[in-house]
N, C-alpha and C positions, 0 to 999 in steps of 0.2 A: 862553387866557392873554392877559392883555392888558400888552403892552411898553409903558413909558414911558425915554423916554431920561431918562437920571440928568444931574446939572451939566458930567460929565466926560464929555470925547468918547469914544464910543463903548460907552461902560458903558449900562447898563437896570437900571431898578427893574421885576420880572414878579411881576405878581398871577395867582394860579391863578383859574381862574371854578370855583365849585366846583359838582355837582351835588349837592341834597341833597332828602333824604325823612323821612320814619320812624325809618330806621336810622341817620342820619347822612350822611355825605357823603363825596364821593369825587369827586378833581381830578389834573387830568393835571401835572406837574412838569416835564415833559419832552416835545417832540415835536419833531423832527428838522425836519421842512416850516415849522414854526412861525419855528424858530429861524436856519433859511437866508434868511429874507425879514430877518432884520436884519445878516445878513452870517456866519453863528456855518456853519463847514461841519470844523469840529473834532470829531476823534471824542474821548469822555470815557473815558480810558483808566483813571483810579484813582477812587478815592469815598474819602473820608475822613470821620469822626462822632469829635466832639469833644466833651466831658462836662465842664463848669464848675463844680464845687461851688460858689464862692460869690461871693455879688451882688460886683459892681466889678472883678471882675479883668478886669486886661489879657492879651490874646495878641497879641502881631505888633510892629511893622508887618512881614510878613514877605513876599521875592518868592524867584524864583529869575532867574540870572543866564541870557544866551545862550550855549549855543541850547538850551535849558531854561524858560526862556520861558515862561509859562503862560497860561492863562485858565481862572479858574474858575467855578462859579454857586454860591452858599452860600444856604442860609434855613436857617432856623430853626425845628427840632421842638419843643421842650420850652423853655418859659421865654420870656427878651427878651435879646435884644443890641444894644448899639449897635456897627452896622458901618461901617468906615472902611477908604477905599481913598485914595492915594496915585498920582497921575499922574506917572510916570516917565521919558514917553516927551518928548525933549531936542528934537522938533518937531514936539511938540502946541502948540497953544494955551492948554491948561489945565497947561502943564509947571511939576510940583511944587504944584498944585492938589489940595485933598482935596477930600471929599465924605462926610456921614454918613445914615446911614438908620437906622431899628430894625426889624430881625426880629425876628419873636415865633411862637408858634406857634399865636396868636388871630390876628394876620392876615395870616398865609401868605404874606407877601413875601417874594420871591428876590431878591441881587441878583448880577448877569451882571458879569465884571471880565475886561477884556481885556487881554492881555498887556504886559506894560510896567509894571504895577501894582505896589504894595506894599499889601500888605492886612493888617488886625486888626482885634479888636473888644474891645468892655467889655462883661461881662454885667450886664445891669439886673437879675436873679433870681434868685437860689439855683439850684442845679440845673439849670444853663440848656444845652443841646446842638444844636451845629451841623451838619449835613450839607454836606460840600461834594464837588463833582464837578470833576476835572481831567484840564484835554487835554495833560498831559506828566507821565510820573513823577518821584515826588521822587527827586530827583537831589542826596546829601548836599555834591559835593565845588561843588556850581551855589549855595547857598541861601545867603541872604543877607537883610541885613534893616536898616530906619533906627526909631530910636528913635522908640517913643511920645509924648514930649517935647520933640520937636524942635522949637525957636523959629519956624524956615524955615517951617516947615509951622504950629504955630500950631493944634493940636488943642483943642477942647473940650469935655476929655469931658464927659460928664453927672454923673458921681460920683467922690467920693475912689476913691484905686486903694489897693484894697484887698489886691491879692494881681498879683505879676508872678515871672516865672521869673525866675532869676537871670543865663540866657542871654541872653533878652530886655530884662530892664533893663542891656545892657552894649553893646548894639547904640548904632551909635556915629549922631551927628547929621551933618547932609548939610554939607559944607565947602566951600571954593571948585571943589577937584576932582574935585567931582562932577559924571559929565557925562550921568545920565541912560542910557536904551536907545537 
């Protein structure tokens, strides 16, 4: 696997190397040794597979509150996303800083979000489906989330939004009192 640090501290864009032959190919997603040399020594206690019927939709931005806390690694099986994380953390240097990447599952990019994050994505394809791995369970009365629209932050998706929950487009924008993790 090869790690690239992403714009936000502490995040990674990881490309699988994949083996292939005849039959196609076959790449590790995960290795524990791999993952402790950029600091990651969380055990991935839930998986989550999320199914988008159609191109443009929004999910997120969504985190969970302390000590719920998460960090997760999402890519992309089926289709394209545009992912976007959110820098949370009130003494980073990139605080309230985004960052966007596309998953797809032509080119097997993951990306690693370390805790303090708010995270979504837009699907660029019909039928698009994400796998994510998380080192805290969802925790209903911890979840929490800042709107896809928010000026502060200053997203650019790629396409009209085509389809948002009604949960999600009521997530509220970041205000003077907001102070971050």
């Amino acid at each position: 696997m090869i790690f690239t640090p992403a714009e936000l501290n502490g995040s990674f864009i990881i490309v699988p190397e994949p083996f292939s032959d005849e039959r196609g190919w076959f790449a590790r997603t995960y290795c524990k040794s791999e993952f402790t040399k950029i600091g990651h020594e969380a055990e991935w206690v839930q998986m989550n597979h999320s199914f988008t019927r159609q191109k443009g939709t929004i999910r997120g931005m969504h985190y969970q509150l302390r000590p719920h806390s998460e960090i997760k690694l999402v890519r992309c099986i089926a289709g394209a996303a545009y992912d976007v994380i959110i820098d949370l953390r009130k003494d980073s240097a990139t605080f309230l800083h985004h960052f966007g990447v596309e998953l797809s599952a032509a080119n097997k990019k993951m990306i690693y979000i370390p805790q303090g994050f708010a995270h979504g994505f837009q699907t660029l394809s019909d039928d698009c489906e994400l796998v994510y791995s998380h080192s805290q369970f969802y925790t209903p009365g911890s979840e929490a989330g800042l709107s896809y629209k928010d000026p502060k932050v200053n997203i650019n998706w790629p396409l009209p939004v085509t389809s948002i929950s009604a949960k999600d487009n009521m997530l509220s924008t970041i205000d003077s009192n907001f102070k971050g993790f």
